[in-house]
N, CA, C and O atoms as CSV, one atom per row, in Angstrom:
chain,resi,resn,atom,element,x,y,z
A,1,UNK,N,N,-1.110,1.702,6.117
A,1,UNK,CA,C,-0.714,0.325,6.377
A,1,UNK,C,C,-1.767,-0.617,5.798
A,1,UNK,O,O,-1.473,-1.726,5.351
A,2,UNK,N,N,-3.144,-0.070,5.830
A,2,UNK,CA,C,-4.336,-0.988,5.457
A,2,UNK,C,C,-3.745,-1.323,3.865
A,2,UNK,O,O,-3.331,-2.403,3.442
A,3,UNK,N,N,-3.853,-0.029,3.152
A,3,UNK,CA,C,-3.353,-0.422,1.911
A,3,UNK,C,C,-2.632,-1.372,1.641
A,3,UNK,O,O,-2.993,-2.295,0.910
A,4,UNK,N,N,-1.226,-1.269,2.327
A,4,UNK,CA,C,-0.091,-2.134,1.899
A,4,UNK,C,C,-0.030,-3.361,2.235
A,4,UNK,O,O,0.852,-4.171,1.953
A,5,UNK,N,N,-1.575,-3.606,3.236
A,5,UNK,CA,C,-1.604,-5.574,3.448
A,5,UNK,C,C,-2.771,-5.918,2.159
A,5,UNK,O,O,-3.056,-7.046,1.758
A,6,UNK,N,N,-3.212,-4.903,1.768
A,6,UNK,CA,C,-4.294,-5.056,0.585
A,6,UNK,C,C,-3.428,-5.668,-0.327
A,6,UNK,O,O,-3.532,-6.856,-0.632
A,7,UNK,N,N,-2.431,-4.779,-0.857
A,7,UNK,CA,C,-2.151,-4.623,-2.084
A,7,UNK,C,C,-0.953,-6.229,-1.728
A,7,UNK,O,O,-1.172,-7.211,-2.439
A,8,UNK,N,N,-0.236,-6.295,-1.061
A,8,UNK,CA,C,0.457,-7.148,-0.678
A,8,UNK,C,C,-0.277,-8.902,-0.470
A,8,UNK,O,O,0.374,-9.947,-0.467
A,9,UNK,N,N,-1.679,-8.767,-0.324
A,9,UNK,CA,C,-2.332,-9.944,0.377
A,9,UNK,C,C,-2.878,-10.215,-1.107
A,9,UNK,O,O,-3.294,-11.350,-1.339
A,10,UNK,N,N,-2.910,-9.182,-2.205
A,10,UNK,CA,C,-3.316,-9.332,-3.532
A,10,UNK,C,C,-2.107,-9.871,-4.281
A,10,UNK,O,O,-2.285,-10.637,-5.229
A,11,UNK,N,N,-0.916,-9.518,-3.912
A,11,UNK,CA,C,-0.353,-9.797,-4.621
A,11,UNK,C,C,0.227,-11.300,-4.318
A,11,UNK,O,O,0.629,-11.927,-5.298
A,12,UNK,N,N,0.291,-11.864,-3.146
A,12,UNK,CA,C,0.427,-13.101,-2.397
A,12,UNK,C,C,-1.153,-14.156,-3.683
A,12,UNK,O,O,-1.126,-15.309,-4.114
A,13,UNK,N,N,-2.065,-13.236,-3.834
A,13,UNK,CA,C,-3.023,-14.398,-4.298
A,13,UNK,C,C,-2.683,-14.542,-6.044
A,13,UNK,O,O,-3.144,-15.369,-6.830
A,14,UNK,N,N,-1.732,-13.446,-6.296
A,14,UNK,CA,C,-1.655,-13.540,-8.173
A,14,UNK,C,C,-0.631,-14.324,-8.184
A,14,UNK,O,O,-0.374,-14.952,-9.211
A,15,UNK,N,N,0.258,-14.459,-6.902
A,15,UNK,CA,C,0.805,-15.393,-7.337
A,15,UNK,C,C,1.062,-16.873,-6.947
A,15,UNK,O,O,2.031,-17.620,-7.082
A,16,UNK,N,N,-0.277,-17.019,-6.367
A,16,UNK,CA,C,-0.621,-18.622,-5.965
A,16,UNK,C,C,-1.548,-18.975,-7.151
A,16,UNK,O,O,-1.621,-20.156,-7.494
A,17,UNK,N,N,-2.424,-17.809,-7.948
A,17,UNK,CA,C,-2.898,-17.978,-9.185
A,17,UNK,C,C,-2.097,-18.261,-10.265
A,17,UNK,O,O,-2.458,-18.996,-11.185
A,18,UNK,N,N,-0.890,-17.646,-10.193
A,18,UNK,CA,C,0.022,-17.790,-11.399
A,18,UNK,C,C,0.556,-19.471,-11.200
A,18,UNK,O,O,0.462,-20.416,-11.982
A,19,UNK,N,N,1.111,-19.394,-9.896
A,19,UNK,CA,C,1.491,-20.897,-9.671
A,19,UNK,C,C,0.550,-22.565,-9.696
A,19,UNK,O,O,0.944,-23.728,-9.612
A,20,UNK,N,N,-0.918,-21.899,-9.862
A,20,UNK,CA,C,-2.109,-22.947,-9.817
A,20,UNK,C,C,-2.104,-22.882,-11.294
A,20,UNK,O,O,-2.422,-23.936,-11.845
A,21,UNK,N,N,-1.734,-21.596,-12.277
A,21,UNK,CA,C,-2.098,-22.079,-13.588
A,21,UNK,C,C,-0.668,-22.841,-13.884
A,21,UNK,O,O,-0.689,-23.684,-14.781
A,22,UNK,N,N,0.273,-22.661,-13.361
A,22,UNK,CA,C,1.481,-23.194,-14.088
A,22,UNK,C,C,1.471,-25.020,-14.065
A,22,UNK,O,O,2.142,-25.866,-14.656
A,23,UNK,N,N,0.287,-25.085,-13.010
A,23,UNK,CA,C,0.571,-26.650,-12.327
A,23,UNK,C,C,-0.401,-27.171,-13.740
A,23,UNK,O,O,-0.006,-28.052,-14.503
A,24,UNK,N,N,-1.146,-26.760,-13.832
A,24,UNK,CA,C,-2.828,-26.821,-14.456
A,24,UNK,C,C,-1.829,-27.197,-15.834
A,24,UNK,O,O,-1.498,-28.361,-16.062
A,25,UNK,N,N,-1.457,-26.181,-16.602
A,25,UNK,CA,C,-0.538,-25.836,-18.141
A,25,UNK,C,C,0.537,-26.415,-17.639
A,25,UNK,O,O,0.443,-26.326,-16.415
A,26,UNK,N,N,1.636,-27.033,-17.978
A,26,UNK,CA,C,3.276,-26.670,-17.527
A,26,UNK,C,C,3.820,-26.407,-18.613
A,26,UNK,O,O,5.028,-26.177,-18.554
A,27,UNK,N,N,3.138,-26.344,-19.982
A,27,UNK,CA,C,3.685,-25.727,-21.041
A,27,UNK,C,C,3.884,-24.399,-21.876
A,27,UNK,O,O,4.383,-23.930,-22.899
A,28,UNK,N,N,2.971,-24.045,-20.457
A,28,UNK,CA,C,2.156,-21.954,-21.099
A,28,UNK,C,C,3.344,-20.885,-20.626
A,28,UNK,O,O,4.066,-21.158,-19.667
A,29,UNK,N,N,3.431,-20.131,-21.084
A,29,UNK,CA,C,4.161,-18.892,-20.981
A,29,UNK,C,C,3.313,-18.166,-20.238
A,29,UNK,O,O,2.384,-17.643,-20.854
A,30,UNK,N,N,3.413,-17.915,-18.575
A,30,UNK,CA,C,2.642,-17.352,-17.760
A,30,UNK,C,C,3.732,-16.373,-17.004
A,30,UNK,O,O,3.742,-16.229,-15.781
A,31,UNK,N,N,4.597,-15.756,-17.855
A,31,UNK,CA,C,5.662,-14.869,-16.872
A,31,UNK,C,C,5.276,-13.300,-16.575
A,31,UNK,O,O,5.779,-12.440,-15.852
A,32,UNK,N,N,3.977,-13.329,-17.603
A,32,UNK,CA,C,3.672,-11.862,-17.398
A,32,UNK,C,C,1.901,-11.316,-16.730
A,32,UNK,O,O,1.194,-10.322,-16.897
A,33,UNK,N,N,1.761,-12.808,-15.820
A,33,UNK,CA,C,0.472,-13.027,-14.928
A,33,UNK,C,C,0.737,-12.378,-14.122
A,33,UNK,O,O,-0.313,-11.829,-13.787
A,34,UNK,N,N,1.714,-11.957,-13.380
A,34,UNK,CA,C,1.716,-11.546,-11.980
A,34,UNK,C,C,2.264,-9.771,-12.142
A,34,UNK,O,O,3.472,-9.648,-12.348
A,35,UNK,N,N,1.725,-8.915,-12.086
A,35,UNK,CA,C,2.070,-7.326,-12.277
A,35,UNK,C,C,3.032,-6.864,-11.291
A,35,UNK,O,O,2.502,-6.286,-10.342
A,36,UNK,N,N,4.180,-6.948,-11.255
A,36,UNK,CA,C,5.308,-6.738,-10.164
A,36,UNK,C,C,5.396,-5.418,-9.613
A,36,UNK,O,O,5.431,-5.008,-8.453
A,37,UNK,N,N,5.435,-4.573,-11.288
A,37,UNK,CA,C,5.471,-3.322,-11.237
A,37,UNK,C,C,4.314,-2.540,-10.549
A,37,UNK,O,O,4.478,-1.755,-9.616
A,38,UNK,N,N,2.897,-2.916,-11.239
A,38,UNK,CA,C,1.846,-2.382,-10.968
A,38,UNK,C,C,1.674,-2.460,-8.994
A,38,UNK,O,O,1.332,-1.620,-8.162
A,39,UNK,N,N,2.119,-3.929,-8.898
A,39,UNK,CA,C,2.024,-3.843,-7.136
A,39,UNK,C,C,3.106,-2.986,-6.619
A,39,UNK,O,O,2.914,-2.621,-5.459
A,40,UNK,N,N,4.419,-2.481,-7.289
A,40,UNK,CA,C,5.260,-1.518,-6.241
A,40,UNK,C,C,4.512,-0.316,-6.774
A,40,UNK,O,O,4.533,0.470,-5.827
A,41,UNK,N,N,3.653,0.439,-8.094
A,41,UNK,CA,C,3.244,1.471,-8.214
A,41,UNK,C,C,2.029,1.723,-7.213
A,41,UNK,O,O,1.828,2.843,-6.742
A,42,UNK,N,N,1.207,0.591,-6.905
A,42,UNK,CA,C,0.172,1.135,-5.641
A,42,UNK,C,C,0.766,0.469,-4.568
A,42,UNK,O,O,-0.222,0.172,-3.896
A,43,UNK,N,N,1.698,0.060,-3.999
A,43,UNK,CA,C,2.339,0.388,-2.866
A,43,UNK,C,C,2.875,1.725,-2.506
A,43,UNK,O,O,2.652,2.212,-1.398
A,44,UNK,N,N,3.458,2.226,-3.259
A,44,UNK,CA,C,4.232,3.698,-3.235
A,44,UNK,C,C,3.079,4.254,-3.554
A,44,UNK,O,O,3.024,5.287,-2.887
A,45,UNK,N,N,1.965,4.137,-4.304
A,45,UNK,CA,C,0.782,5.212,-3.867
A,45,UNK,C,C,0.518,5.498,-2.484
A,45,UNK,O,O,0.771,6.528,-1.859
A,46,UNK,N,N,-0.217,4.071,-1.964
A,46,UNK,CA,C,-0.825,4.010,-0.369
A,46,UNK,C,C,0.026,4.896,0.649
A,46,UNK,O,O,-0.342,5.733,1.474
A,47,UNK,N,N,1.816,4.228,0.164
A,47,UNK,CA,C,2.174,5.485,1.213
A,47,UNK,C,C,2.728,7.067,0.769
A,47,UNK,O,O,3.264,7.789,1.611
A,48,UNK,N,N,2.555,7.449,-0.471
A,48,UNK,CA,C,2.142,8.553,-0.690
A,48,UNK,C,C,0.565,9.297,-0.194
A,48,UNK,O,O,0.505,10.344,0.452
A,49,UNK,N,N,-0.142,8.830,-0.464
A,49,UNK,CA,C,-1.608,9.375,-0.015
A,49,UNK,C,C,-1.759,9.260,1.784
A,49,UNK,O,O,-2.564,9.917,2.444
A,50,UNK,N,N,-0.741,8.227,2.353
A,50,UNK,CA,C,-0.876,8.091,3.413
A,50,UNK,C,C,-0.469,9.964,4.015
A,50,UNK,O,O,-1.062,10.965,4.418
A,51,UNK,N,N,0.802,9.523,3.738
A,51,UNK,CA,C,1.790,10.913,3.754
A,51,UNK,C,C,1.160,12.172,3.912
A,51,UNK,O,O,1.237,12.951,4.862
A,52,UNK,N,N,0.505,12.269,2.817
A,52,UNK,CA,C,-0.061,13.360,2.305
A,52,UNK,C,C,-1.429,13.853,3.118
A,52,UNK,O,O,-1.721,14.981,3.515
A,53,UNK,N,N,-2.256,12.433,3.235
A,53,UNK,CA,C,-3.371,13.093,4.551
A,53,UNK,C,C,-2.673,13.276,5.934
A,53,UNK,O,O,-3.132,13.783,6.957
A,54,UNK,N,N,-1.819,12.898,5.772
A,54,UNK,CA,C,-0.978,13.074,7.898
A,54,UNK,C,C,-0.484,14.634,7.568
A,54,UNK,O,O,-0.516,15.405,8.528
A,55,UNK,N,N,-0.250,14.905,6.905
A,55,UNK,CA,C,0.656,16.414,6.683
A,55,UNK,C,C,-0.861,17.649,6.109
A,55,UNK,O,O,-0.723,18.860,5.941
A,56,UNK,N,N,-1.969,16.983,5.949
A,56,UNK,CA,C,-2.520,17.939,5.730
A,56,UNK,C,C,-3.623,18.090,7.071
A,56,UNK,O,O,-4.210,19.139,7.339
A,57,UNK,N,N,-3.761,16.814,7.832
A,57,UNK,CA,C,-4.322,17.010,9.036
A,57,UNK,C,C,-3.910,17.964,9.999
A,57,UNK,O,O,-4.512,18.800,10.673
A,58,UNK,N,N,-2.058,17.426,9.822
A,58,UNK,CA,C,-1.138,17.795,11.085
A,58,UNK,C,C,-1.113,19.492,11.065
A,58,UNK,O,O,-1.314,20.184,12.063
A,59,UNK,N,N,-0.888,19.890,10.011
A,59,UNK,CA,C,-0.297,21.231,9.419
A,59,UNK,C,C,-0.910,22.478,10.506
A,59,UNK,O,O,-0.257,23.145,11.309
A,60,UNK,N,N,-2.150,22.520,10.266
A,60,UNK,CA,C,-3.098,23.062,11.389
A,60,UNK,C,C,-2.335,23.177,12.635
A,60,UNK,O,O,-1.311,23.826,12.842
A,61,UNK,N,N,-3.182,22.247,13.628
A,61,UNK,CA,C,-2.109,22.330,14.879
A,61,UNK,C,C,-0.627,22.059,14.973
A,61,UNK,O,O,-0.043,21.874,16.041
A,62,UNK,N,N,-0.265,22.052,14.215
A,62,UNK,CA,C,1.361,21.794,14.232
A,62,UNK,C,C,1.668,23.752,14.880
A,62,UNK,O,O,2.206,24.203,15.891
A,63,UNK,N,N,1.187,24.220,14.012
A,63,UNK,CA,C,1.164,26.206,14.902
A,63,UNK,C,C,1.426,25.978,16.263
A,63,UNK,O,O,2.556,26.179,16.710
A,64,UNK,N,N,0.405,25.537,17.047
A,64,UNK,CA,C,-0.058,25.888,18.202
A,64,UNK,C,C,1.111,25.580,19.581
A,64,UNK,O,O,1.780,24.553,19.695
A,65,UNK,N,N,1.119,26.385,20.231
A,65,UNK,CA,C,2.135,26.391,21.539
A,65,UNK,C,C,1.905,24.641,21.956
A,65,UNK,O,O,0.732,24.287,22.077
A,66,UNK,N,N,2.707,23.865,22.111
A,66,UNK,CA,C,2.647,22.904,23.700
A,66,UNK,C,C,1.949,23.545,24.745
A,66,UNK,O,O,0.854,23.091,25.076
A,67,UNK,N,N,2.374,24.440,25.260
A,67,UNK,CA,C,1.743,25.004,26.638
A,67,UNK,C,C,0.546,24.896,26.664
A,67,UNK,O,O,-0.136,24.231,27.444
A,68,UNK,N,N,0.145,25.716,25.585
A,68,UNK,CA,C,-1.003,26.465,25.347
A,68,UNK,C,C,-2.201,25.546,25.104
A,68,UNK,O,O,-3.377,25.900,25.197
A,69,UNK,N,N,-1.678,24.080,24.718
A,69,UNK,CA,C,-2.436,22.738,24.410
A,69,UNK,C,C,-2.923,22.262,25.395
A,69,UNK,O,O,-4.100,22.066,25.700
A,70,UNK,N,N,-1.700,22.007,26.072
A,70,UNK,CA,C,-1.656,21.539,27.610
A,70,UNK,C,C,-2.248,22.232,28.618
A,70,UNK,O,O,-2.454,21.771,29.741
A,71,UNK,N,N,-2.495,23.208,28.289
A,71,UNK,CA,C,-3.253,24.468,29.561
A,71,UNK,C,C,-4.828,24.098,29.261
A,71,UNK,O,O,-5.523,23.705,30.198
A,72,UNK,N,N,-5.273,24.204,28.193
A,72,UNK,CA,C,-6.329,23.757,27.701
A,72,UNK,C,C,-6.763,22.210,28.316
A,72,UNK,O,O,-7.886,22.425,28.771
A,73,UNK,N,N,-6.586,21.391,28.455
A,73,UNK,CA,C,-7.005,20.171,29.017
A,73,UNK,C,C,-7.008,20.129,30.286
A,73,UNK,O,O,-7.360,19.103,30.869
């Protein structure tokens, strides 16, 4: 989740940058300031890698009885 307010709170500022240069220029071709793509490719990273450490933590005790957890405490 940290990621995706990163990458999201970055992408909120490229495009108050894109919109501060458009005010600044109003004659420039600025349509390819803001990386649309690049922000859904590390969005879908963050929650790939997210994914991927929960399933390699979990995997381990995922084996183990309920009971046998619960008897323990």
């Amino acid at each position: 989740i940290g990621g995706l307010i990163g990458v999201g709170i970055g992408l909120v500022g490229l495009i108050m940058f894109q919109t501060g240069l458009q005010f600044l220029s109003p004659g420039a071709d600025l349509s390819g300031v803001v990386p649309y793509g690049t922000a859904l490719v590390l969005m879908a990273l963050c929650i790939l890698v997210a994914l991927v450490a929960a399933l390699v933590t979990a995997w381990g005790p995922s084996g183990e009885k309920p009971l046998a957890v619960l008897r323990a405490e």
